[in-house]
C-alpha positions as CSV (number, residue, x, y, z in Angstrom):
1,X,74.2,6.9,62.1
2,X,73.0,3.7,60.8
3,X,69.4,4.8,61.5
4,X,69.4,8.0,59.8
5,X,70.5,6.6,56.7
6,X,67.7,4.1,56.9
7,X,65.7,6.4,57.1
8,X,66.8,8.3,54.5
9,X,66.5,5.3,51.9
10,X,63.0,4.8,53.4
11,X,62.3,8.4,52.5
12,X,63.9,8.5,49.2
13,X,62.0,4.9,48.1
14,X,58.6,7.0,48.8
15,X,59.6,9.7,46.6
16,X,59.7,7.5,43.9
17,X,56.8,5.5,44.7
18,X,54.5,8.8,44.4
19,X,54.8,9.2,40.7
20,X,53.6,6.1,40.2
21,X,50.6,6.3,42.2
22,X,49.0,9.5,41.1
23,X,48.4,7.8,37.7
24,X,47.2,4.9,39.6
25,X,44.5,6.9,41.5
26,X,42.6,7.7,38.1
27,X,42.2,3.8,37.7
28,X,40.5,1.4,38.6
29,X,42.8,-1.7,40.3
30,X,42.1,-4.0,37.4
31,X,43.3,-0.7,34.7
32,X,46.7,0.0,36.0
33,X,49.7,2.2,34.5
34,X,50.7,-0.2,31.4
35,X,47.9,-2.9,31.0
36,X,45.2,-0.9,29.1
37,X,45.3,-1.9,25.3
38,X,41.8,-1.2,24.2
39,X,39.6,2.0,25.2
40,X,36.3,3.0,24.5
41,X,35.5,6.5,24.1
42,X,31.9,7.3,24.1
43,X,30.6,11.3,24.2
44,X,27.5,12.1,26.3
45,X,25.9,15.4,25.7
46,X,23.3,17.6,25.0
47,X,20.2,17.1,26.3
48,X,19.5,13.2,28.7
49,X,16.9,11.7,26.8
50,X,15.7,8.2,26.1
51,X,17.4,8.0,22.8
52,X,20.6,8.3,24.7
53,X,20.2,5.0,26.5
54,X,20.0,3.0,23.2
55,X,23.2,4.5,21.9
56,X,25.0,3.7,25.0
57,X,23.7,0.3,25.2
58,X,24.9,-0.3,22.1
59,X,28.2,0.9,21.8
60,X,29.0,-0.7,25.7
61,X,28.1,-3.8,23.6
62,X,31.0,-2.8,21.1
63,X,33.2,-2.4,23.9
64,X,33.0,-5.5,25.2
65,X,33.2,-7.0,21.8
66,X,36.0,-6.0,21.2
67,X,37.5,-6.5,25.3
68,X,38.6,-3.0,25.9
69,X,39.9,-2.4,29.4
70,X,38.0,0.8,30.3
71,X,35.0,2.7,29.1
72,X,35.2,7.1,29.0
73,X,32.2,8.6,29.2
74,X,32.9,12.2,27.8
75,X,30.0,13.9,29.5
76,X,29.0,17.6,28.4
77,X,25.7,17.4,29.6
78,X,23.1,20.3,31.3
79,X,21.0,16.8,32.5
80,X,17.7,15.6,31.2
81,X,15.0,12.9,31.7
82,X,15.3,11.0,35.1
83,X,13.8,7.9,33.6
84,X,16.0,8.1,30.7
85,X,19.0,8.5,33.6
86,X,17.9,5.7,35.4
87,X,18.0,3.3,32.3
88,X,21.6,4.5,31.8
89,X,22.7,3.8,35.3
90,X,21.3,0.1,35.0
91,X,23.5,-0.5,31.6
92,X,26.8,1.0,33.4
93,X,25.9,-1.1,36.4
94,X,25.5,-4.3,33.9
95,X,28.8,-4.2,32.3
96,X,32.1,-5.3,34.1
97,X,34.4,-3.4,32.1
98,X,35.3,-0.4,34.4
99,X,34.0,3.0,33.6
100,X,35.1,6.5,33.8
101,X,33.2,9.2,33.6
102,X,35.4,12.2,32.3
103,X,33.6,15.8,33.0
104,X,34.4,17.8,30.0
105,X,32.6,20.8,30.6
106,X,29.3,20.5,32.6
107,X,27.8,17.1,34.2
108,X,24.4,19.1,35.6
109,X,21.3,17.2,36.8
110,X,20.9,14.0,35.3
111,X,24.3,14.6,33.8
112,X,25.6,14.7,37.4
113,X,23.5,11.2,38.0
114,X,25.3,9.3,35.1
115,X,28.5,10.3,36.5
116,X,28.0,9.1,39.8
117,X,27.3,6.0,38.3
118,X,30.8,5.4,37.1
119,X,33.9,4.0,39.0
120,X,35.7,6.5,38.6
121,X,35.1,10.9,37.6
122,X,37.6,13.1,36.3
123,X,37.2,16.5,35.6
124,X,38.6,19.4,33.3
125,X,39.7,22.5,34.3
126,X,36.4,25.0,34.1
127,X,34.0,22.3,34.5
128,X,31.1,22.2,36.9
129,X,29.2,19.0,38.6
130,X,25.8,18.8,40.3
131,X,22.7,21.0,40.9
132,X,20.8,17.8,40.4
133,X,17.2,19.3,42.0
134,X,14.4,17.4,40.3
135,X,12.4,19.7,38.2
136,X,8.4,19.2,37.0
137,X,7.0,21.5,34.5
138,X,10.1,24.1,35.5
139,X,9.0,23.8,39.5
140,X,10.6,22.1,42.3
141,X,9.1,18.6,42.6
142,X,7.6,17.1,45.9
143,X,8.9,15.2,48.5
144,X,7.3,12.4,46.7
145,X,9.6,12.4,43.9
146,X,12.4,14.1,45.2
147,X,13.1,12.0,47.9
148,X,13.8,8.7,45.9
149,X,16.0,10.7,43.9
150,X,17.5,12.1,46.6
151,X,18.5,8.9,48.1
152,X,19.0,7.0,45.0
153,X,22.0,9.4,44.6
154,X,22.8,8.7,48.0
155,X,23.3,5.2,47.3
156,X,25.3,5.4,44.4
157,X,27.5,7.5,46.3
158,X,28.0,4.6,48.7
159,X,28.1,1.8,46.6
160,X,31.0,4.3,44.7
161,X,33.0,5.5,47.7
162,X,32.1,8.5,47.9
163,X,30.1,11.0,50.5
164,X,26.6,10.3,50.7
165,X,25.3,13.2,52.3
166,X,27.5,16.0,50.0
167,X,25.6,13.6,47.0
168,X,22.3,14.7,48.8
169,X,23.1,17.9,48.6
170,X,23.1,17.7,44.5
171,X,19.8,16.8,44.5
172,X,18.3,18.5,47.7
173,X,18.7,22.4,48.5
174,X,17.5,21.7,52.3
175,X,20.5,20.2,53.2
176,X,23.4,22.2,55.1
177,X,26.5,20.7,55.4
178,X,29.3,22.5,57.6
179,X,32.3,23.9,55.4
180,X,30.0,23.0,52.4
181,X,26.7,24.4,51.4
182,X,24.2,26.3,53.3
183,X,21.0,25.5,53.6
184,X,18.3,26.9,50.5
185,X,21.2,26.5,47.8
186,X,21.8,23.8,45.4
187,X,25.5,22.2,45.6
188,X,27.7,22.4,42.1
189,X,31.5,21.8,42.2
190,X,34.1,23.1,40.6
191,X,37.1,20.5,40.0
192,X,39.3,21.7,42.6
193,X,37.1,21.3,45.3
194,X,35.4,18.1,43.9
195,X,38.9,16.6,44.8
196,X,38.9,17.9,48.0
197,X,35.8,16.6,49.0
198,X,35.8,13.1,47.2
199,X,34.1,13.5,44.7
200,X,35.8,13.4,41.8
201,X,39.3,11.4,41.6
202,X,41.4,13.7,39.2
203,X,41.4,16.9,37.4
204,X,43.2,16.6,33.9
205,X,43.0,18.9,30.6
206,X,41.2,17.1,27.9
207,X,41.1,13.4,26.7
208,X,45.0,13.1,26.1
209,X,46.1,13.8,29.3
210,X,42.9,11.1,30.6
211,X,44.7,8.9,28.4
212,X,47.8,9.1,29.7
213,X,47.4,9.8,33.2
214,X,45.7,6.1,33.4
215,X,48.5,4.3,31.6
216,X,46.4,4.2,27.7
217,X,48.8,6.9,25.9
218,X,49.5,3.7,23.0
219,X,45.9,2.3,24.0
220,X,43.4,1.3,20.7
221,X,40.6,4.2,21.1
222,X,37.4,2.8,20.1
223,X,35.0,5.7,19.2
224,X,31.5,5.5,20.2
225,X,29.7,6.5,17.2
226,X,25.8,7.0,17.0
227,X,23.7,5.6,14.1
228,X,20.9,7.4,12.0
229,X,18.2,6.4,14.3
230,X,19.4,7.2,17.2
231,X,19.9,10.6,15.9
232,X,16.6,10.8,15.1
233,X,15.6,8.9,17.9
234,X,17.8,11.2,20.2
235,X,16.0,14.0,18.5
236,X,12.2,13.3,18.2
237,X,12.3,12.2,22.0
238,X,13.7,15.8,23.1
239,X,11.2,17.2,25.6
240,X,11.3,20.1,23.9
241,X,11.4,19.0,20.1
242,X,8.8,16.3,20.6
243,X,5.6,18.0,21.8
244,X,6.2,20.4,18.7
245,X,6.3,18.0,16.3
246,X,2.9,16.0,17.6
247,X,1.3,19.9,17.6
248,X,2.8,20.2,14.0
249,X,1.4,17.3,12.6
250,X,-2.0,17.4,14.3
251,X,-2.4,21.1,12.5
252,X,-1.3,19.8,9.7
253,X,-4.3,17.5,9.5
254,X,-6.5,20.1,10.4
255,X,-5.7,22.0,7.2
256,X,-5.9,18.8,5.1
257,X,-9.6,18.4,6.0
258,X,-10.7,22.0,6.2
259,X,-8.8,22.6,2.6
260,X,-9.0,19.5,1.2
261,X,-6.5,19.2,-1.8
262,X,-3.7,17.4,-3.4
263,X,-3.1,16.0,0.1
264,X,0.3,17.8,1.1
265,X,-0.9,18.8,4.5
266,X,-2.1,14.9,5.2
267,X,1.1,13.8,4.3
268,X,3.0,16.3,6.1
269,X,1.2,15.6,9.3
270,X,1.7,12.1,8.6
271,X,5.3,12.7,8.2
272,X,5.9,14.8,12.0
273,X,3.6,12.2,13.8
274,X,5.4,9.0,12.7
275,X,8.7,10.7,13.6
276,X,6.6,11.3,17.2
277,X,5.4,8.1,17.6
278,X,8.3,5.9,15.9
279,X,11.2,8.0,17.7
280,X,9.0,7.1,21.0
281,X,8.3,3.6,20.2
282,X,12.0,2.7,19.2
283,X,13.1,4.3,22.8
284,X,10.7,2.2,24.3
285,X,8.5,5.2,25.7
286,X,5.1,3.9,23.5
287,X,3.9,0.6,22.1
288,X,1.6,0.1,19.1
289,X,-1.2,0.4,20.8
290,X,-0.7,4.0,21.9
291,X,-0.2,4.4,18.3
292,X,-3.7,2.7,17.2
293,X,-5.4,4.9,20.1
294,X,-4.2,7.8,18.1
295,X,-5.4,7.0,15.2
296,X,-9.1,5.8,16.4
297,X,-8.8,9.3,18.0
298,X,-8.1,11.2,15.0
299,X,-10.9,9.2,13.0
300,X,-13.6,9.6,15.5
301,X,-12.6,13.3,15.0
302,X,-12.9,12.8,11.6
303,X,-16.4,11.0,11.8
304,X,-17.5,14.3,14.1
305,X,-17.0,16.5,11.0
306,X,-18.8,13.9,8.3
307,X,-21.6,13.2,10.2
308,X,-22.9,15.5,13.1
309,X,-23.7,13.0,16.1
310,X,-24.0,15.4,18.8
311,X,-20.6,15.7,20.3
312,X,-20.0,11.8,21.1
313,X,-17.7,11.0,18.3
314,X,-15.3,14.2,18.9
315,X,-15.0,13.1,23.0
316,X,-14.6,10.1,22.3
317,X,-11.6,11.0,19.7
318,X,-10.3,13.5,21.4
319,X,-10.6,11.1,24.7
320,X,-8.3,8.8,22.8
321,X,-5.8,11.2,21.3
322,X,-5.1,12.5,25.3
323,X,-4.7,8.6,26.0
324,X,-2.2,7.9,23.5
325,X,-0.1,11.1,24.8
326,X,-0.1,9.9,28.3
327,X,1.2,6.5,26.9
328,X,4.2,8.2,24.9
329,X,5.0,9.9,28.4
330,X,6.4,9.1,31.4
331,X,4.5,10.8,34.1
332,X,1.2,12.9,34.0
333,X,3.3,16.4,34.6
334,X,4.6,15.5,31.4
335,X,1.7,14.6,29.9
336,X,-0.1,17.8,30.8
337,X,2.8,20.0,29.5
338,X,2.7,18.2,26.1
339,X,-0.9,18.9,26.1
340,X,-0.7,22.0,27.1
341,X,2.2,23.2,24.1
342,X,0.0,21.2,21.8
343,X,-3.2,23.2,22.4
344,X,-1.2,26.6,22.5
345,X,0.5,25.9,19.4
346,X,-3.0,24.9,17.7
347,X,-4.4,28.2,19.0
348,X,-2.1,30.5,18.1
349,X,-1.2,29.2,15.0
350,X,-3.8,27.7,13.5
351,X,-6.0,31.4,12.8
352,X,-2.5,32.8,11.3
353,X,-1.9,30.2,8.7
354,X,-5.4,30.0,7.8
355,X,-5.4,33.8,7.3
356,X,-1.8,34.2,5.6
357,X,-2.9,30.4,3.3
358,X,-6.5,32.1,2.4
359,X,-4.4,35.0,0.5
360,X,-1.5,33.3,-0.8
361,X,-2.2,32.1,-4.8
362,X,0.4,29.3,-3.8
363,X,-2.2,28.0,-1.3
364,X,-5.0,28.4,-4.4
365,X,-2.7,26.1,-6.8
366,X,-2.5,23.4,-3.6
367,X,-6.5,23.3,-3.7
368,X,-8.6,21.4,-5.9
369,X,-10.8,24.0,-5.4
370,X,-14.6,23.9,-7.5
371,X,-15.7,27.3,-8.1
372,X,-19.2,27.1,-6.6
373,X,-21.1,30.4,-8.3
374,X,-25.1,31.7,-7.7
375,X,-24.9,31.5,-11.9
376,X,-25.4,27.5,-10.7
377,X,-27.8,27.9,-8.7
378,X,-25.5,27.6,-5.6
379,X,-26.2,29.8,-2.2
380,X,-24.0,30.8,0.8
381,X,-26.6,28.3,2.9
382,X,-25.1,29.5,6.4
383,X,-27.0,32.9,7.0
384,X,-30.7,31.9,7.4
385,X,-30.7,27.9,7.1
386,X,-34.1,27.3,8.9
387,X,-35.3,28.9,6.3
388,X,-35.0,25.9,4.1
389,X,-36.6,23.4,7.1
390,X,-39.5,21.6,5.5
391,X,-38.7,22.5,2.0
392,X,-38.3,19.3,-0.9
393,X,-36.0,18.9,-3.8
394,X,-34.0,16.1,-5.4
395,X,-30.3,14.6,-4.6
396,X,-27.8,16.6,-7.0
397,X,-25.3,14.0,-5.5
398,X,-25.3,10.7,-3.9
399,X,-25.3,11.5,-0.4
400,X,-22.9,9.3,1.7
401,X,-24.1,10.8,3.8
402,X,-23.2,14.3,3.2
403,X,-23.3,15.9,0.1
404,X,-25.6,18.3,-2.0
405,X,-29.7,19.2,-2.8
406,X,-31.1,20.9,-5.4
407,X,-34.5,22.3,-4.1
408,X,-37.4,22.8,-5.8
409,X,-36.5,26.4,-6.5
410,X,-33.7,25.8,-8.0
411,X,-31.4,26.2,-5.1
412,X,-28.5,24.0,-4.2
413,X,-27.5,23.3,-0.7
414,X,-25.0,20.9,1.2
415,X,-26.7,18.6,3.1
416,X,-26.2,15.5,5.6
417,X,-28.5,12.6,5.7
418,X,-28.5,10.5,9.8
419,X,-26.6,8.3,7.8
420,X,-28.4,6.8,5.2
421,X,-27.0,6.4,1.5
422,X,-29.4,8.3,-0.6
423,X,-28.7,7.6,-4.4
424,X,-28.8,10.7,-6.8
425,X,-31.7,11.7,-8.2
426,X,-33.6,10.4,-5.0
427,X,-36.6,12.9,-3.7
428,X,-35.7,14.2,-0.6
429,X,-36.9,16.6,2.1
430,X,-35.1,19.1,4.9
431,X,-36.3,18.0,8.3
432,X,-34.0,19.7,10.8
433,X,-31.0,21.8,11.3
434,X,-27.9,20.6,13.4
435,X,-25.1,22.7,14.2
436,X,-24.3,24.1,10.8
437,X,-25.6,21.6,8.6
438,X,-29.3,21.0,7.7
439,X,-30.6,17.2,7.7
440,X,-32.6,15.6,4.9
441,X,-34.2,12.3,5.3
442,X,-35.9,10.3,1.6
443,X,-39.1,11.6,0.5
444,X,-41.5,8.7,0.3
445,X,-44.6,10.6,-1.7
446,X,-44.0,13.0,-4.7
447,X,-45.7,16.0,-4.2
């Protein structure tokens, strides 16, 4: 008799232990039921780019300012950059304030990554974690770079708790496990069955129910908030925003010289390439250097245009524009995919703004335009120029070194010198024709 009702009291003293320690298994030892005062709340979504790692560094700073107890990741994420990832899992891994990553509705790819990298994951109903396959240029990447990432999510799983090998099979479609995933599929968990396998710790309905289910119901919430330029910064660095905005601004510039007037286009393109190349520098992608090889680039171009020089100015520019985009990048797959969105955004666009500008009396009022007539003596020049090689006439323009002849006819004609200064009013003579411009050197003797 006596030992039935000790064991009755036994049984009776677990039953109320248990309500205690379901809280308790959504915190980390030091973050028990009743000693959290301060949280920090910090949403992580959209897209995982580099811009995301500054706002995070930051506002883990605030949180250990001001001493909170635990840090909540909100994640709402379908992944990202792996390098931008990777600099997130080193700032979690540097603070010792414990960290929760709370799956709100999807934690995909590199979303998947940054919560592994947290003590502790809870989930909401309806939300998904994993398919973390490492994608370049949309196709599945090669041993080389998947397998790092493979076991890099591996040993996060380790150093977490958690299953190594079902952490594999985020990242790694090869890999069967028994009662788990089949070979050739990718694995993605639903809440439930994250749970079951270890993976995640809990499964609670939003942020409220986090807060109290880990003892922070009365808690301070500290919201992380994100500044102006990390929005921009967050923005500009997009992998799909920022190739765009470099094409935008280099066609921008292309109008500015080939319709030369007020300047809107130049300061336009201006405009969309310091966004590109700030946003990148203030993530840390780029330094100023890349930034300098840009602009040598673009005034090498430039140079190409002035003064014919057979080609060696415009590789050399264009050498140095395709430089600075592989230093504003983190691999060459990405650096060919910019590339490539750049040059098919110049080619398709390019003829259609021309076309639609050439009409429009808006594009007409943007001009300074000088109304050249053959009343002034003033021919089309393109259709039969070696016509005019050998023929002499006078500088109607100092030529610097391109600018305009009047022949001895009475014609005028633009011109480019090999890069002499000829003074107006200087005799000189047509010697050659390069490309489409015709060449005129000083005439020594009058005739």
């Amino acid at each position: 008799m006596k030992k039935r009702i000790a064991e009755l009291l036994l049984f009776c003293m677990c039953m109320l232990c248990i309500p205690g320690l379901v809280p308790a298994a959504f915190a980390d030892s030091e973050t028990t039921q009743g000693t959290i005062d301060c949280v920090m709340m910090i949403p992580v979504d959209d897209v995982v780019e580099l811009g995301l790692s500054s706002y995070l560094e930051r506002n883990i700073a605030r949180a250990e300012e001001a001493q909170a107890d635990v840090i909540i990741l909100v994640l709402d994420t379908p992944g990202g950059r792996v390098d931008a990832a990777q600099d997130i899992k080193q700032i979690l891994y540097g603070t010792d304030i414990p960290t929760i990553a709370f799956v709100k509705d999807q934690a995909i790819s590199a979303g998947a990554y940054i919560a592994m990298c947290c003590d502790e994951i809870i989930m909401a109903p309806g939300s998904t974690i994993g398919d973390a396959e490492m994608l370049i240029n949309g196709v599945r990447a090669d041993e080389k770079y998947l397998g790092p990432w493979r076991e890099e999510f591996a040993a996060i799983a380790e150093d977490k708790g958690r299953d190594p090998e079902i952490a594999k099979a985020f990242v790694d479609r090869d890999i069967a496990i028994e009662g788990v995933i089949e070979a050739g599929k990718l694995l993605t968990l639903t809440p439930q069955r994250a749970v079951e396998l270890g993976m995640a710790d809990g499964v609670v309905k939003d942020e409220a129910a986090l807060l109290e289910s880990i003892g922070a119901k009365d808690a301070r919430i500290v919201h992380g908030e994100m500044n102006g330029a990390e929005k921009i910064t967050r923005f500009v660095t997009n992998p799909n925003i920022a190739p765009v905005l470099l094409a935008g601004g280099l066609l921008l510039l292309v109008l500015e010289f080939a319709a030369p007037g007020i300047g809107m286009f130049a300061i336009g393109g201006i405009i969309l390439l310091a966004l590109y190349f700030g946003g990148h520098m203030i993530a840390g992608m780029a330094s100023w250097f890349a930034l300098l090889l840009f602009v040598v680039g673009i005034i090498l171009c430039f140079i190409e245009i002035l003064i014919p020089g057979f080609g060696i100015f415009a590789i050399g520019g264009l050498g140095c524009i395709v430089g600075s985009i592989f230093l504003t990048t983190p691999d060459l797959a990405t650096a060919v995919k910019y590339l490539a969105i750049v040059l098919l955004i110049m080619a398709v666009c390019a003829p259609i703004i021309f076309k639609l500008f050439s009409k429009s009396k808006l594009f007409d009022r943007l001009l300074v335009r000088e109304r050249l007539t053959t009343e002034d003596g003033y021919v089309a020049g393109r259709k039969e120029q070696a016509d005019y090689i050998g023929a002499n006439g006078i500088a109607a323009t100092t030529l610097r070194p391109s600018g305009t002849v009047e022949l001895n006819d009475g014609t005028r004609i633009d011109v480019v010198t090999r890069g002499e200064f000829i003074e107006k009013g200087e005799l000189v003579q047509v010697i050659q024709k390069e490309g489409t411009w015709l060449v005129v050197e000083k005439r020594r003797t009058q005739e």
